[in-house]
C-alpha positions in Angstrom: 3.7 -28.7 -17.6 7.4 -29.2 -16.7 7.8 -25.7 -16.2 5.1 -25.2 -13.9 6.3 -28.3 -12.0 9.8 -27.3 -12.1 8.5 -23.5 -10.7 5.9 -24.8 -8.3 8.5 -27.2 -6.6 11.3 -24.4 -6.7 9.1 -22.0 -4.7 7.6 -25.1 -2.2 11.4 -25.8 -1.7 12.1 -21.9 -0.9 8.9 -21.5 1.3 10.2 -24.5 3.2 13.7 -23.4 3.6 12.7 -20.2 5.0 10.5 -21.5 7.4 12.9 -23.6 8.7 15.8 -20.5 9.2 13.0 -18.1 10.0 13.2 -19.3 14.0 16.4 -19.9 14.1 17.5 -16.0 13.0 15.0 -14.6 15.7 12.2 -14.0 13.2 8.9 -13.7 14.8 5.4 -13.2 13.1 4.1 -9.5 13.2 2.0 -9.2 16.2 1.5 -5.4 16.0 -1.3 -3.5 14.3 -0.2 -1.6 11.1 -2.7 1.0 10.6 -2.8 1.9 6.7 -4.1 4.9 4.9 -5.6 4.8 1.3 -5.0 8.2 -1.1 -7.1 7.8 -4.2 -10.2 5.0 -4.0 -10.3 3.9 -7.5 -9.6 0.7 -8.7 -6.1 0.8 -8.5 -6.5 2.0 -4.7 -8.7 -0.6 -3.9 -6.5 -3.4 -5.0 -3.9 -1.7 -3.5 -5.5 -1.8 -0.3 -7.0 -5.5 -0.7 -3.3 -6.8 -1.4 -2.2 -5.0 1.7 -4.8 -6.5 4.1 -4.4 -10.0 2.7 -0.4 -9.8 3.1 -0.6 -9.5 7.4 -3.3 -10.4 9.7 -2.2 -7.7 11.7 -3.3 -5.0 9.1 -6.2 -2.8 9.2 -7.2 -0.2 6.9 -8.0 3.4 8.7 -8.5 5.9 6.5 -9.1 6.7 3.3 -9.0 10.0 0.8 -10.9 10.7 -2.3 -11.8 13.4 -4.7 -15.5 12.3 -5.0 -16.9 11.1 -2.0 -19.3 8.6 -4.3 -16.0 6.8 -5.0 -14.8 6.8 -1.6 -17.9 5.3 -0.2 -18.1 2.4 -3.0 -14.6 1.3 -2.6 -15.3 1.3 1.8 -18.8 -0.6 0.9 -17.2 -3.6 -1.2 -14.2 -3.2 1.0 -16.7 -3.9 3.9 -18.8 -6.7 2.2 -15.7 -9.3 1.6 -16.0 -11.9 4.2 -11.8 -11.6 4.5 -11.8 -7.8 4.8 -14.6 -6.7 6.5 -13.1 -6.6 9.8 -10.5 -5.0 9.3 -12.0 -1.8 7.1 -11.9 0.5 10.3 -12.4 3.4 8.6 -15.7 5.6 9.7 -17.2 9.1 8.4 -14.6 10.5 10.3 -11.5 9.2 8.5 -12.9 9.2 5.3 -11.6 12.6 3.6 -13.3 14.2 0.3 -11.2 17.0 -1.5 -8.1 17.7 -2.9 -6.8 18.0 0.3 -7.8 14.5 1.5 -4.5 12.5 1.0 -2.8 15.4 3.8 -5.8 14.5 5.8 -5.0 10.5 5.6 -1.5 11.4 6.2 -2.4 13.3 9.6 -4.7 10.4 10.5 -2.2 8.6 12.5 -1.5 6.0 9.8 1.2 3.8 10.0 1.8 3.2 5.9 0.4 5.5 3.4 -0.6 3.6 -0.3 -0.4 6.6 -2.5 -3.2 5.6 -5.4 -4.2 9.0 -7.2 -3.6 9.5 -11.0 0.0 10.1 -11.2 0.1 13.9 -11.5 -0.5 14.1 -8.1 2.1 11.5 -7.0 5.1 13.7 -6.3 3.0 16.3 -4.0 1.5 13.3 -2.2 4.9 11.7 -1.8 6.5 14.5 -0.5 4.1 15.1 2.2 3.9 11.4 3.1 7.9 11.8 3.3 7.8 14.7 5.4 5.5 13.0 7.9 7.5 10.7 8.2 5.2 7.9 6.9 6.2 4.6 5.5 4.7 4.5 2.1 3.5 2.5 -0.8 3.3 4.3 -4.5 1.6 3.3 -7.7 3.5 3.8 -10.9 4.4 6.6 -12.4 5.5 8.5 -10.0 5.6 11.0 -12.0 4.6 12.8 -15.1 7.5 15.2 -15.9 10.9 16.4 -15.2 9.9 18.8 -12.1 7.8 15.9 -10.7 10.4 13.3 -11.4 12.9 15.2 -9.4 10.7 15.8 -6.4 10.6 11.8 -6.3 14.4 11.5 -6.7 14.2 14.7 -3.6 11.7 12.5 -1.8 12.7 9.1 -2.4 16.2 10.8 -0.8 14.9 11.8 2.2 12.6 8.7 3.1 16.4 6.7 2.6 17.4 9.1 5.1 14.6 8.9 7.3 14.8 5.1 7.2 11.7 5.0 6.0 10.1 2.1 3.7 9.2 3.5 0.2 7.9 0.4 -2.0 6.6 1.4 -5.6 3.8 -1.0 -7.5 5.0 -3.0 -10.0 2.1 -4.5 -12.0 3.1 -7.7 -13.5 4.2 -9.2 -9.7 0.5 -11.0 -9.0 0.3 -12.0 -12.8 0.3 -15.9 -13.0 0.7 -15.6 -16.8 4.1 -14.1 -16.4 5.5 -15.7 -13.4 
């Protein structure tokens, strides 16, 4: 259709422009590791995760935390079984934390980026922590649930500003090509 063509040629035309000022502002690829940590295994976790280690070749998933370890374990298995992904799911028995404690475990893991994935009553504790840490983070939507949780965000989202730290929340019609 025209619009596709019209919106296909627009972002060709962007792509190319920024390749060409890229180099000439002092822009370099990424050529450091970025170690990630996954809280919460499910499926929004594990896209999460997939769309984080298909954004940088440089990436590498290190730990993860779960509730159940049965969900945990699938999500590292078909993680581990994509030809594109395989190699860089680093995580072992070691860095794969069951229990409601494992997204303070993942924090402490030396993670680089935390992608906080849980159901969303957790969110504001998790954040908070991650904050604390001083971890750069990634957080599914809601954030939270209710008043008290929404102003620990506001508290936390504060601090990482503070902390110069990256704080990126999911938004989940960006990878949908029906409303692009």
């Amino acid at each position: 259709s025209r619009r596709g063509f019209l919106k296909s040629s627009a972002v060709a035309g962007g792509a190319a422009a920024l390749h060409l000022a890229l180099p000439q502002r002092g822009f370099a690829a990424n050529t450091d590791t970025l170690k990630i940590g996954l809280v919460g295994c499910g499926g929004r976790g594990s896209g999460a995760v997939r769309d984080a280690l298909t954004a940088d070749p440089n990436t590498v998933l290190v730990a993860v935390g779960e509730v159940f370890e049965s969900i945990a374990k699938s999500a590292i298995d078909n993680m581990k079984r994509e030809a594109s992904l395989k190699d860089r799911v680093k995580v072992t028995p070691e860095t794969t934390f069951i229990g409601l404690d494992a997204y303070q475990k993942v924090i402490d893991a030396g993670v680089d980026v935390v992608l906080l994935c849980t159901p969303p009553g957790f969110r504001p504790q998790h954040l908070k922590a991650a904050v604390d840490a001083g971890k750069h983070i990634f957080c599914e939507k809601p954030m939270a649930t209710d008043v008290p949780g929404l102003r620990s965000v506001m508290e936390s989202a504060a601090k990482a500003k503070e902390k110069k730290l990256g704080l990126m929340a999911g938004f989940c019609w960006r990878k949908d090509q029906a409303c692009r």
